[in-house]
C-alpha positions in Angstrom: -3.6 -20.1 -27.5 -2.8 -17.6 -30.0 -2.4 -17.9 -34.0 1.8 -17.7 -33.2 1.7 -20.5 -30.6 -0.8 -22.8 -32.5 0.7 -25.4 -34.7 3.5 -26.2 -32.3 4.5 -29.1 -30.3 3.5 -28.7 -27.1 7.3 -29.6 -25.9 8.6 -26.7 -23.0 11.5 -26.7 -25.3 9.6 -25.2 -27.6 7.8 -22.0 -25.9 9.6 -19.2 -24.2 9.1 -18.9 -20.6 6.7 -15.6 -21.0 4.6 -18.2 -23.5 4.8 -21.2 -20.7 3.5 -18.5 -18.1 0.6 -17.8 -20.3 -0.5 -21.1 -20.7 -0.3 -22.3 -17.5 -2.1 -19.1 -16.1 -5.0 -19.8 -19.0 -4.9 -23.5 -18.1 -5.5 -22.7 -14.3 -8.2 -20.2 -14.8 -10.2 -22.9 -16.6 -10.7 -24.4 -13.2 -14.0 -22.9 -11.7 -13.6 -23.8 -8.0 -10.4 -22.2 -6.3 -9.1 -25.7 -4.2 -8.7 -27.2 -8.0 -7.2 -24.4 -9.3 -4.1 -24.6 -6.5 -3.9 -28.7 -6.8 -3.1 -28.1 -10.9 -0.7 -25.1 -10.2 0.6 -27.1 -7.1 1.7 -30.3 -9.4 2.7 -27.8 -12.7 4.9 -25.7 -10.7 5.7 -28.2 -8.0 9.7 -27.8 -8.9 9.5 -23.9 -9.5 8.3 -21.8 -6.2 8.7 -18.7 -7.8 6.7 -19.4 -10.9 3.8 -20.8 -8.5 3.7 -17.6 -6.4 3.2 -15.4 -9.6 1.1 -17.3 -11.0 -0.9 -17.9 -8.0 -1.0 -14.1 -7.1 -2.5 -13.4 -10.9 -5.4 -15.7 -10.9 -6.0 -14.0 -7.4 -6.0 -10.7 -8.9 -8.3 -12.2 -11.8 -10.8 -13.5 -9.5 -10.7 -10.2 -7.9 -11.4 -8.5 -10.9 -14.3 -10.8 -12.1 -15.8 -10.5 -9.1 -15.9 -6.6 -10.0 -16.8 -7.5 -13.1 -19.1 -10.1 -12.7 -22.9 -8.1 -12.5 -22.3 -7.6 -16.8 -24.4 -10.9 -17.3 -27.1 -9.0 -15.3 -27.5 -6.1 -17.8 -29.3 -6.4 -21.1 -27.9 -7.1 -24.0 -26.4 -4.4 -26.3 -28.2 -5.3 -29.3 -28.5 -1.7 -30.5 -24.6 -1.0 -30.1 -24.0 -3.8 -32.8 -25.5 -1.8 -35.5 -23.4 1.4 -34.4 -22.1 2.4 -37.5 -19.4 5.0 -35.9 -18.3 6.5 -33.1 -20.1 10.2 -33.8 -23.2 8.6 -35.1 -23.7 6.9 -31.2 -25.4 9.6 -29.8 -28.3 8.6 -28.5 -28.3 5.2 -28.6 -29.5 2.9 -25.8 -26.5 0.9 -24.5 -28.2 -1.5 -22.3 -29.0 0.7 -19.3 -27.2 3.7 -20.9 -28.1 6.5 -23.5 -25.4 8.6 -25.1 -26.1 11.8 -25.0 -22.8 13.4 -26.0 -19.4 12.1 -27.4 -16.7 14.0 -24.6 -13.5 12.8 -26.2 -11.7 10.2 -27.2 -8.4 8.2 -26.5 -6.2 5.4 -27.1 -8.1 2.8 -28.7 -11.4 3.9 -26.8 -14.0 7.3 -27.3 -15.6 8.4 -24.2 -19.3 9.6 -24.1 -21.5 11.1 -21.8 -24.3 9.1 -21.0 -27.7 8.6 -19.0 -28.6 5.7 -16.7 -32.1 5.3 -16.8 -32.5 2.4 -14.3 -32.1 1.4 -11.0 -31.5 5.4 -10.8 -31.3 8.0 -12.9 -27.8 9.7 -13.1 -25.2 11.0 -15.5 -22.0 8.7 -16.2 -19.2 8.6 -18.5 -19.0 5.8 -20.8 -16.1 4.7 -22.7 -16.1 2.1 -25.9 -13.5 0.8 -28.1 -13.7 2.6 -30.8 -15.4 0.9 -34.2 -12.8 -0.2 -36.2 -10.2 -1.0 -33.6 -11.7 -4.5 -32.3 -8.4 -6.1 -32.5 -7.3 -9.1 -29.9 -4.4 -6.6 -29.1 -6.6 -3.5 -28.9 -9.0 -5.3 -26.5 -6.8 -6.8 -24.6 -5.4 -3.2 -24.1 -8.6 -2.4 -23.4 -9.5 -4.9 -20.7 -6.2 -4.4 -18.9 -6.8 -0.4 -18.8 -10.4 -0.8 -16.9 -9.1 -3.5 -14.8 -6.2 -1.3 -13.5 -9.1 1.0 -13.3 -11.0 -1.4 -11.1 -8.4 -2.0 -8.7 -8.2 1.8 -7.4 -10.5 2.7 -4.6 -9.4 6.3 -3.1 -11.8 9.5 -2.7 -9.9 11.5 -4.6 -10.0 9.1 -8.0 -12.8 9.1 -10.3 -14.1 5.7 -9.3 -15.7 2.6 -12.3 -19.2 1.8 -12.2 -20.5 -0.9 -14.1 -18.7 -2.7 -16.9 -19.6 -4.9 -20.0 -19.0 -6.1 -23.8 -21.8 -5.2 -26.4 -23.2 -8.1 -28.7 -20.1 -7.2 -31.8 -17.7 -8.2 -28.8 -16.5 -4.0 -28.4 -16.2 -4.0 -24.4 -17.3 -0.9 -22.3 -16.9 0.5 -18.8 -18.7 3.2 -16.8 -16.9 5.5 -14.9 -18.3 7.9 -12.4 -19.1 11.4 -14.4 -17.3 14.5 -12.2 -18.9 17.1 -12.1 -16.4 20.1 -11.0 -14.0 22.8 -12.3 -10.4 22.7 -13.0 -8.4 22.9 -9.8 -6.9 25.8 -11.0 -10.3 27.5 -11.8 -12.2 26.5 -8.6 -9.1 27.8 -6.6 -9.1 31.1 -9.0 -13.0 31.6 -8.9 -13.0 31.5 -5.1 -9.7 33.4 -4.4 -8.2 30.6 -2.1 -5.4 31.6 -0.6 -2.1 29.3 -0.8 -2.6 27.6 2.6 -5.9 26.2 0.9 -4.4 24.9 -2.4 -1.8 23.2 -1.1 -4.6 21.4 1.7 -6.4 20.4 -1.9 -2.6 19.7 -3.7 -1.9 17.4 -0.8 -5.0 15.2 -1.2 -4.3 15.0 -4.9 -0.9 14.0 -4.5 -2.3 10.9 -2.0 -4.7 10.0 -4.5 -1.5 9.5 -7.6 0.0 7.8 -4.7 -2.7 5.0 -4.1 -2.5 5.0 -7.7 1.1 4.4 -7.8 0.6 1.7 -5.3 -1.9 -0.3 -7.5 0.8 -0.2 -10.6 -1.0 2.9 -12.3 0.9 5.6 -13.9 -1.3 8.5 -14.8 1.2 10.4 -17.2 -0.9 13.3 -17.9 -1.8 14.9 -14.9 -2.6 18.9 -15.5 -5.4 21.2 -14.0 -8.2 19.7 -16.3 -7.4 16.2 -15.2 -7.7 17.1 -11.5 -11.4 18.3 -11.3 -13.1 20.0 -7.5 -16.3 19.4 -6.7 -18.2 20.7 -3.3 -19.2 18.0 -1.2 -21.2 19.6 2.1 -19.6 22.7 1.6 -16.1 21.0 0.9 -13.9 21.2 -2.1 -12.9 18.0 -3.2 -10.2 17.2 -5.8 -10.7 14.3 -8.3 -8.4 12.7 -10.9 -9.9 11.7 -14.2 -8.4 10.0 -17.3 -5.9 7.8 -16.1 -6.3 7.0 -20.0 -9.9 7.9 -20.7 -9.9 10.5 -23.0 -6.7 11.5 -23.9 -5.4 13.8 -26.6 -4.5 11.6 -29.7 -5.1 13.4 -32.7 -0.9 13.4 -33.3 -0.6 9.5 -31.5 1.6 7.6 -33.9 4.9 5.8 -33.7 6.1 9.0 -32.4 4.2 11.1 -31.6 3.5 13.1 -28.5 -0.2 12.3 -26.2 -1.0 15.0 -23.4 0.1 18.4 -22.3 3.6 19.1 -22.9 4.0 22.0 -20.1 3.1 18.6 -17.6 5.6 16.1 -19.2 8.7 14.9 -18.0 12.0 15.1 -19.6 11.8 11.5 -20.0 8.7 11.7 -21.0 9.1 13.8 -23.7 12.2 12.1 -24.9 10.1 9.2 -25.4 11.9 7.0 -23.1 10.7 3.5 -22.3 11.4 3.4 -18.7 9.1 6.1 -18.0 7.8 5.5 -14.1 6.3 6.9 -11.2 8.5 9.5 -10.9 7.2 11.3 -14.1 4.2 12.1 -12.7 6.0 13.2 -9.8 7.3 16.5 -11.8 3.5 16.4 -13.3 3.0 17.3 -10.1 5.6 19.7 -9.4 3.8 21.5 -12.7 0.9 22.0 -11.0 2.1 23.1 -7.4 4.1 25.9 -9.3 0.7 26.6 -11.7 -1.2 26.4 -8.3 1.0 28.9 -6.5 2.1 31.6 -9.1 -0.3 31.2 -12.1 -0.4 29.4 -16.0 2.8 29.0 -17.1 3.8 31.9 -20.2 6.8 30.6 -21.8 5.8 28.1 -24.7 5.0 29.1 -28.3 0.4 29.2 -27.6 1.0 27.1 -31.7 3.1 24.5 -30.1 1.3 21.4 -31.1 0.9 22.7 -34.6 4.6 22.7 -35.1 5.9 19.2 -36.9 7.0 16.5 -34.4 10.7 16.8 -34.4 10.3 20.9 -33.7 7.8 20.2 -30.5 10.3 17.6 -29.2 13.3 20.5 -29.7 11.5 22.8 -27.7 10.7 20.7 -25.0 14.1 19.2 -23.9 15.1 22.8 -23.8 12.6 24.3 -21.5 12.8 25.1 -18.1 10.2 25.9 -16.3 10.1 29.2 -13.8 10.2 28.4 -9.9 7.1 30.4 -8.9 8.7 33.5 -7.5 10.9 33.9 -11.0 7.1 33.6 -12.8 5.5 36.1 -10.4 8.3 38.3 -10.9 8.5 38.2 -14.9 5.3 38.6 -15.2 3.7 42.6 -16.2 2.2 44.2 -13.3 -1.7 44.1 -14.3 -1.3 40.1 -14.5 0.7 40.0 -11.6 -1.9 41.7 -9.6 -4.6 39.8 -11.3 -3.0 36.6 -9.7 -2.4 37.8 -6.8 -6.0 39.2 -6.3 -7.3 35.5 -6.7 -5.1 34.2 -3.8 -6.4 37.0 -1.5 -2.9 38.1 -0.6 -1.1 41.3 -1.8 1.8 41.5 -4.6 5.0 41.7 -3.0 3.7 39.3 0.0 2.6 36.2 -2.7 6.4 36.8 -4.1 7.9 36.9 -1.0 5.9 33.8 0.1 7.0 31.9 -3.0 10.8 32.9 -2.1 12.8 30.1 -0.8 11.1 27.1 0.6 8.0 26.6 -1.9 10.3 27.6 -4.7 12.7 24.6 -3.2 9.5 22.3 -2.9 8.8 23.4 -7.0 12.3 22.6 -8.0 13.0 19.2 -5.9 9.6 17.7 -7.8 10.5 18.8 -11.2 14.5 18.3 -11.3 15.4 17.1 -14.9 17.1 13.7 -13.5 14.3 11.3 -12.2 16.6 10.4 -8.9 16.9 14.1 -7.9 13.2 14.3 -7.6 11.0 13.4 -4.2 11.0 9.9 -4.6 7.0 8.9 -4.4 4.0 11.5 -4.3 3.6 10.8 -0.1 6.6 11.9 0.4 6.3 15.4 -1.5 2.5 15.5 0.4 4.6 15.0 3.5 7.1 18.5 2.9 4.1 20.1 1.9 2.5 19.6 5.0 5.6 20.3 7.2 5.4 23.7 5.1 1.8 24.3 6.3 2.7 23.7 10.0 6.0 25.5 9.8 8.0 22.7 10.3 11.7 22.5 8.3 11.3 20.8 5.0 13.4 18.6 3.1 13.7 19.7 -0.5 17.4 20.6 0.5 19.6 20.3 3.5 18.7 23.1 6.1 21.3 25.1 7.6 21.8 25.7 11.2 20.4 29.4 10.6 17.6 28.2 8.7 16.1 25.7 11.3 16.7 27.9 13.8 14.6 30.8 12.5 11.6 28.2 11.7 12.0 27.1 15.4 11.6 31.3 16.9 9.1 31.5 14.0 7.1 28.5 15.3 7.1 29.8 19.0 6.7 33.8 18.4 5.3 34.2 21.9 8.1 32.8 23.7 10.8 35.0 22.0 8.6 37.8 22.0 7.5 37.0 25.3 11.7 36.6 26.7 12.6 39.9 24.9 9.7 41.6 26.5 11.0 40.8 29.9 14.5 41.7 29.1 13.5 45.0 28.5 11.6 45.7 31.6 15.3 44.5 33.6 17.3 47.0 31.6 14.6 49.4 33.2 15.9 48.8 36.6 19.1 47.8 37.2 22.5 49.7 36.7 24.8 49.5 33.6 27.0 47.2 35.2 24.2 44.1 36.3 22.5 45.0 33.0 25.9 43.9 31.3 26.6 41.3 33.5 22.8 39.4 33.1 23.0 40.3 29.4 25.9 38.1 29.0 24.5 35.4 31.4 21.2 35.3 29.9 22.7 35.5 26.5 24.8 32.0 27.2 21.8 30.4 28.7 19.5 31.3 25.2 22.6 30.4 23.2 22.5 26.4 25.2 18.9 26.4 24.9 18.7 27.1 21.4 21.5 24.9 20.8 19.6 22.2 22.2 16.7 23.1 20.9 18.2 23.1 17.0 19.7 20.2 18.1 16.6 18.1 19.1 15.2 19.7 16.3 17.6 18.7 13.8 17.3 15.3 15.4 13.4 15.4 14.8 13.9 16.2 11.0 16.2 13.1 10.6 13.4 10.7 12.1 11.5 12.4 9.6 13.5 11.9 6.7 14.1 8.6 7.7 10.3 7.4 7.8 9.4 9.2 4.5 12.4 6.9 3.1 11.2 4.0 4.7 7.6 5.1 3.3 8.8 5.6 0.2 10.5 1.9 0.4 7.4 0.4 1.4 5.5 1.5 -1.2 7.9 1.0 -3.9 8.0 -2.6 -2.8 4.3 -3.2 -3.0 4.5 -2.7 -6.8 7.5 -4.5 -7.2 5.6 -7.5 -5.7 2.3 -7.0 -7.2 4.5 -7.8 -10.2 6.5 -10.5 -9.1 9.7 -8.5 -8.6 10.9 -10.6 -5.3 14.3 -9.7 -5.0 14.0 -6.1 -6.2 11.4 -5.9 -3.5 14.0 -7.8 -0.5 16.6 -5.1 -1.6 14.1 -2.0 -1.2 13.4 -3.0 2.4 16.6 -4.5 4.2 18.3 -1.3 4.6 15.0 -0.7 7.2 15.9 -1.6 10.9 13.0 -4.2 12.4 12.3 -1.8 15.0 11.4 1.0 12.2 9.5 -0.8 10.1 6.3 1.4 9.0 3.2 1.3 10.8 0.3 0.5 7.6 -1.4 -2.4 6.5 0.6 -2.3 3.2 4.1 -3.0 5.1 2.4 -5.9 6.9 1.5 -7.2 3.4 5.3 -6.6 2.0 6.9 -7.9 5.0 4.6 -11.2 4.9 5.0 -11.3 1.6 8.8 -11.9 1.3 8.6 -13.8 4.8 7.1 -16.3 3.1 8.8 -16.3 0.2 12.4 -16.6 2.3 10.7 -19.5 4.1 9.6 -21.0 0.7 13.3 -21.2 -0.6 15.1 -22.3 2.4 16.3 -18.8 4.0 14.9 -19.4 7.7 17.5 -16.4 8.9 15.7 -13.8 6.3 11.8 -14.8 6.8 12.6 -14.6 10.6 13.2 -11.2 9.9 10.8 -10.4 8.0 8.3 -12.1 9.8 9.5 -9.6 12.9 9.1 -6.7 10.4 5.4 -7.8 9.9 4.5 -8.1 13.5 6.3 -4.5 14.2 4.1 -2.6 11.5 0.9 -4.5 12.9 1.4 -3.6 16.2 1.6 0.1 15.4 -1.6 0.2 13.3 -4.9 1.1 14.2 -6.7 -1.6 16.3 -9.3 -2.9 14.4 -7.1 -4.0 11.8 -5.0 -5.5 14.3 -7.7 -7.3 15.6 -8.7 -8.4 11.9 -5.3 -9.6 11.2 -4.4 -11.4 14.3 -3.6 -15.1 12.6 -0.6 -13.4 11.0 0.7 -14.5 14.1 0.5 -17.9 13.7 3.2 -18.4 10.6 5.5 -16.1 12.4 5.5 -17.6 15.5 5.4 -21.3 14.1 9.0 -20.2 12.7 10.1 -18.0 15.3 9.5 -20.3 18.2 12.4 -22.7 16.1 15.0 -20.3 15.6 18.4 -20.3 17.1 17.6 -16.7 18.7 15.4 -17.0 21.4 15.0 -13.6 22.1 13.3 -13.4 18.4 10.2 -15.0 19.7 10.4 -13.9 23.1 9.7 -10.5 21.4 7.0 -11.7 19.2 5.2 -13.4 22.2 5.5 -9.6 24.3 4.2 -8.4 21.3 1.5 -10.5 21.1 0.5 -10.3 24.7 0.7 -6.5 24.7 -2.1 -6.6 22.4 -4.5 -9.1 22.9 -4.2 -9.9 26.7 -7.8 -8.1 27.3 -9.5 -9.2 24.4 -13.1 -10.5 23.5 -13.0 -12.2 21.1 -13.0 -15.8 21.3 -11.3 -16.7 17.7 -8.5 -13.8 18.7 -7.8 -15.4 22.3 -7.4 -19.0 20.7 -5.0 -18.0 18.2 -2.9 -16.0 20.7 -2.6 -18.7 22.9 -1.6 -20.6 20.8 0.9 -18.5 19.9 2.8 -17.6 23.4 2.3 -21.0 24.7 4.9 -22.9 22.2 7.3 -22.6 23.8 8.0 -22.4 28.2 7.3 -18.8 29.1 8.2 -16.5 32.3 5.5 -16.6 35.2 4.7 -12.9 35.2 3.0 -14.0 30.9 1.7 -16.8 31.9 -0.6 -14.8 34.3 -1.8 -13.1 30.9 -2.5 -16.1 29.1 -4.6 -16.9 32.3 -6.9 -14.1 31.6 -7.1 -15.5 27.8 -8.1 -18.8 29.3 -10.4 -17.4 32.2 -12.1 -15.6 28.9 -12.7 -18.8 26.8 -13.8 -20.6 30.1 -16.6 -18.6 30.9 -18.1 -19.1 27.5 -18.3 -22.5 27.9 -21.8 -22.8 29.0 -23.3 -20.4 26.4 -21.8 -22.8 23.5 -23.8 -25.9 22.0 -23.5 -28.5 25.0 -21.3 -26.4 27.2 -18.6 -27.0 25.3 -15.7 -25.5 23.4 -14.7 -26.0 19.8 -11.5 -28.0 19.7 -8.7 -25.3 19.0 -9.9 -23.3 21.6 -10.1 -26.5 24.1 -6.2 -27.0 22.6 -5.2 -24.0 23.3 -6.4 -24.3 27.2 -5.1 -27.6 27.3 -1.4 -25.9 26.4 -1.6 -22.9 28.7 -2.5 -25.4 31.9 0.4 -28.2 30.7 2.3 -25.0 31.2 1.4 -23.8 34.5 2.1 -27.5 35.2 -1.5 -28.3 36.2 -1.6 -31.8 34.7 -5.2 -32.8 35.7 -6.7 -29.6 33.5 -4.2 -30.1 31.2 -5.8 -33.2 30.0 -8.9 -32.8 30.6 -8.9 -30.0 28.2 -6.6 -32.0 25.8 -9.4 -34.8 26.0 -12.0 -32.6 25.0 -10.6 -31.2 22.1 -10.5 -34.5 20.8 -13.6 -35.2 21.5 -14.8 -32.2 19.2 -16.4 -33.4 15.9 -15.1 -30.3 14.3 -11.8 -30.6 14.8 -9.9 -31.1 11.7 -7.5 -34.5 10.9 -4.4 -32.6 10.5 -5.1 -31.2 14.3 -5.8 -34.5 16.4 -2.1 -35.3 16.7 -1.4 -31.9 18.1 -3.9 -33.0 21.2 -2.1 -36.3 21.2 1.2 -34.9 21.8 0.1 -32.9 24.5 -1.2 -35.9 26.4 2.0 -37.4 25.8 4.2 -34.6 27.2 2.1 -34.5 29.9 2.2 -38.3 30.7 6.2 -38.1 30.8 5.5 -35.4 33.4 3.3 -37.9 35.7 7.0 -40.1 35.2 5.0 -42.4 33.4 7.0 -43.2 30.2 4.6 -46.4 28.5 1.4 -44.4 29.0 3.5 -41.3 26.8 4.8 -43.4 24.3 0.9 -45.2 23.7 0.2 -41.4 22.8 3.5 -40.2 21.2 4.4 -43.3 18.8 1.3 -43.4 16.6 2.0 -39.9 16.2 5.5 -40.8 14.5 4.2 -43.5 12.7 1.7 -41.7 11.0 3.0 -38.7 10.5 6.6 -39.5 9.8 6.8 -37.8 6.9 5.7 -34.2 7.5 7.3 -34.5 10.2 11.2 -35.4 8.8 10.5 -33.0 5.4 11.4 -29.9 7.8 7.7 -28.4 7.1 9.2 -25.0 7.6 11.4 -25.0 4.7 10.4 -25.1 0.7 6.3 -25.8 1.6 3.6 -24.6 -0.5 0.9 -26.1 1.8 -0.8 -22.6 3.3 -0.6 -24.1 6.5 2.3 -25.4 6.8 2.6 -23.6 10.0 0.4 -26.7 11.9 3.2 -29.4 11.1 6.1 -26.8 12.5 4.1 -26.1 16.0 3.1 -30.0 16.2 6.7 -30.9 15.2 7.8 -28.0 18.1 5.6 -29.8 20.7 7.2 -33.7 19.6 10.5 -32.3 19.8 10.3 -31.0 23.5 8.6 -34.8 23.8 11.7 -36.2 23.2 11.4 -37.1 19.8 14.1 -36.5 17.2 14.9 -37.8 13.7 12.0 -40.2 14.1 13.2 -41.8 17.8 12.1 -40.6 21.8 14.4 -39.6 24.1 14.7 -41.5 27.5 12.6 -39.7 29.7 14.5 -37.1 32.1 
């Protein structure tokens, strides 16, 4: 508790809800083992489902990060740090496994250094300290929020964190890895790439700010020498550095201005507060046009030593050149200086610029945020239509327009059709000349209707998934934040069917599934839920395999809704892709699945191959038998095929398992009881069935679907499923049919 908060009554009444968050957060972290931690937050939030997912989703993300974190009790201590009298005076000072050799910069509240590691190996790094002087509670906790943001990237295109730690004064550090590589601009220069092979390298830098994005990581500064190329086996490979590292804060004060003002957005520059990931997109847009036509010319070179006010002036009035204005303004010796390094001739690099990458410039750096491409994928995604000739999107095409990019996409064939047209004007008479001209004119006229048409078509599925990309992704860090509802409206304009294909709509779409369940809207998290299992079927399949029991909660809810046809889709789903597999713990889980509720003969013959799996594993396991889910799930797939005698065999053994968990015996029990009613015999059913709702009355009545925080809550639903098609409801059995 801080020196505001101390001194108080601890009354709610008396802490604003941000405060109550805090504490109950630093309360549950005190807990070491994670199963205590969710009991406290369980009983402290127990009225507040919304509080208890955001608080449970940061002490995930702060486990995750200790875990990174964790190896700094390894390293020595940084006794000779303490006596580091200032930051220029640190070079070459042993920090633990780490000399400085060189300050590089510094930024923020932090310098950067380069150093040595001198053990386990011997490599340069860059090392960045808070700077002496600045060892604030604020400044650190700046501080440890910037290398954890840091920490949670992972893409091979970021400059990646290496080690982490706090010296014996309390001044934390973190090692990042040291890039060693040009400017993109340079390397592209030195080399003379031509403009197919920048935009390849622009393209992986713009997924790289994207992964960022998705992490809840604006870079704000993003220019040629934060975006370094190194040569990996003979490839170039763009880097991003200084996502806060060493920026330029020589004029940082309450307002003044940090990075490079030709890469700054309007808002940026304006010094607005809702700054987001759309600023870097026109950081972006910067470097395309400085990658395609040269530096930009048009700023005073004594900008930043102008006074505040003055900079800001000049800013908000610039407009930047689309490339094939800059390449035409510019004298003829630079001109042909520029275009010599991209290999390409003069008038052919203006003429390239003309039109579409000039429209690709301008979309990214419009001066309203909403005009611009709406996340970094989806301007990587017209840039790669550009590099395949395919129509772009940075404005609506005309009919002429796609239907010259369709001729210029299939050369041969047009050249190829107006070849042959010539050779018949060879050898026929005026008169059939005329009269096939006009014929074969009407025939290319339908086909290249239809082919603009399908085209056109084409270009709208495209547009569509970037926008559904772009929802996706915007969502994640909505939720990574807590933003619920803003996250529910980004995604329900996207039809079920359309959902995207990644891992990270999976995660959105289960995410808000089970956060509709958790308030009561079944008709919403059945939705959702059908989202999920759309974007996991599409995906590659090992991580459908590794994400099979995502399954289970969406078919413990589907499998009671009022829509049948909602689970009869998961089920086909489901069956589609796991009919043929080998995996034991994969089969068990999708019978389970498929077999809650009756199904058609032609799946239950696919479940038999499921079963006819787990059966001839039998004899390899410890006593030739089956662990008690898996016996379960046999059990269910013969009560099915109404094969009563294997039905309870199989229901027996799982209860005879010693593994098999409390909250699963009555599952096993029911079973026996359904199948007992089938045999007609209604006492020997109820000896099974009325224990059952007895003991379990409870979970059973409380609707476990609706408002439960138990993680699986999905058990009660499909044992409450099975008691309901035994005849039980509202705590009383049915007569038998």
């Amino acid at each position: 508790m801080n020196s505001e908060t101390e001194g108080r009554e601890i009354r709610a009444e008396n802490f604003t809800p941000a405060e109550i968050e805090a504490l109950l957060f630093s309360a549950a972290m005190s807990f070491d083992a994670a199963e205590d931690r969710a009991r406290f937050l369980g009983f402290a939030c127990r009225d507040q489902p919304d509080l208890l997912l955001r608080i449970k989703r940061w002490t995930e993300g702060a486990s995750a990060a200790e875990e990174f974190f964790e190896f700094e009790n390894q390293i020595e201590p940084l006794e000779s740090m303490a006596d580091l009298p200032s930051d220029a005076e640190g070079i070459g000072v042993q920090v633990g496994r780490y000399r400085l050799i060189e300050r590089l910069g510094s930024g923020g509240c932090g310098v950067v250094y380069l150093a040595e590691q001198e053990k386990p190996v011997r490599r340069k790094v860059a090392l960045k300290i808070i700077r002496v002087g600045l060892e604030t509670p604020e400044a650190i906790a700046r501080f440890e929020l910037e290398r954890q943001a840091l920490a949670s990237m992972n893409h091979p295109n970021i400059a990646r964190i290496l080690d982490a730690g706090t010296h014996a004064s309390g001044r934390p550090f973190f090692v990042m890895e040291l890039v060693d590589g040009e400017s993109i601009t340079h390397y592209c220069d030195a080399r003379h790439l031509s403009i197919r092979d920048r935009l390849q390298l622009f393209v992986q830098v713009c997924q790289a700010i994207q992964h960022a994005h998705q992490k809840g990581v604006i870079h704000r500064d993003i220019k040629p020498s934060n975006v370094l190329v190194e040569t990996h086996e003979s490839q170039p490979v763009p880097k991003i550095i200084d996502f806060g590292i060493a920026q330029e804060i020589d004029r940082a004060g309450p307002t003044g201005l940090a990075g490079s003002p030709l890469s700054m957005s309007p808002e940026q520059v304006c010094g607005m507060e809702a700054v987001d990931t759309r600023s870097d997109i026109y950081s972006l847009g910067m470097l395309l046009a400085e990658l395609l036509a040269g530096p930009h010319r048009h700023l005073p070179e004594n900008l930043m030593d102008r006074p505040f006010e003055e900079i800001r002036h000049i800013l908000t009035k610039y407009r930047p050149n689309l490339p094939s204005e800059s390449l035409t303004a510019r004298p003829t010796a630079e001109l042909l200086d520029i275009a010599r390094h991209r290999n390409i001739a003069p008038e052919v690099l203006k003429n390239l610029c003309r039109n579409e990458l000039d429209w690709l410039v301008a979309k990214a750096i419009q001066t309203e945020p909403s005009q611009r491409y709406d996340t970094a994928t989806v301007l990587a995604a017209d840039v790669l239509r550009w590099l395949h000739g395919e129509a772009i999107t940075a404005r609506p095409p005309t009919r002429r327009y796609r239907l010259a990019k369709l001729m210029g996409r299939n050369r041969l064939l047009f050249g190829a059709a107006a070849l042959a047209f010539v050779g018949l004007l060879g050898g026929l008479s005026i008169a059939t000349v005329l009269f096939l001209r006009e014929k074969d004119a009407r025939a290319a006229e339908a086909r290249l209707r239809t082919q603009a048409v399908a085209a056109h078509q084409a270009e709208i599925l495209a547009r569509q998934r970037a926008e559904h990309q772009s929802r996706v992704a915007e969502s994640a860090v909505r939720l990574r934040y807590g933003d619920f509802e803003g996250a529910e409206k980004l995604i329900a304009p996207i039809p079920i069917a359309a959902t995207p294909p990644s891992l990270e709509s999976t995660s959105v779409y289960k995410s808000l599934a089970e956060w509709h369940r958790a308030h009561g809207r079944i008709e919403s998290a059945e939705l959702r839920f059908l989202g999920m299992i759309h974007a996991l079927a599409r995906i590659d399949r090992s991580h459908t395999d590794a994400n099979s029991d995502l399954f289970l909660p969406a078919a413990a809810l589907l499998a009671r809704s009022s829509k049948p046809e909602r689970y009869a889709e998961l089920r086909r789903i489901a069956l589609d892709l796991y009919t043929h597999t080998r995996d034991r713990l994969i089969a068990e889980r999708i019978l389970k699945v498929c077999l809650l509720k009756p199904l058609p003969p032609e799946e239950l013959e696919q479940t038999a191959k499921m079963v006819a799996f787990l059966e001839s594993i039998a004899p390899q396991q410890p006593e030739g038998r089956l662990l008690g889910w898996e016996s379960f799930s046999i059990a269910l797939h013969y009560y099915r095929m109404a094969d009563f005698r294997q039905a309870e065999l199989w229901a027996r053994r799982s209860l005879e398992c010693p593994e098999y968990a409390d909250r699963n015996v009555p599952s096993s029990q029911a079973v026996l009881g359904l199948i007992w009613r089938k045999r007609g015999d209604e006492a020997k059913a109820l000896e099974f069935l009325l224990p059952i709702a007895t003991k379990y009355r409870e979970p059973l009545q409380s609707s476990p679907i609706q408002r439960s925080i138990d993680p699986l809550w999905y058990d009660w639903s499909n044992l409450k499923t099975i008691m309901e098609e035994a005849g039980w409801k509202d705590g009383e059995f049915s007569q038998a049919q």
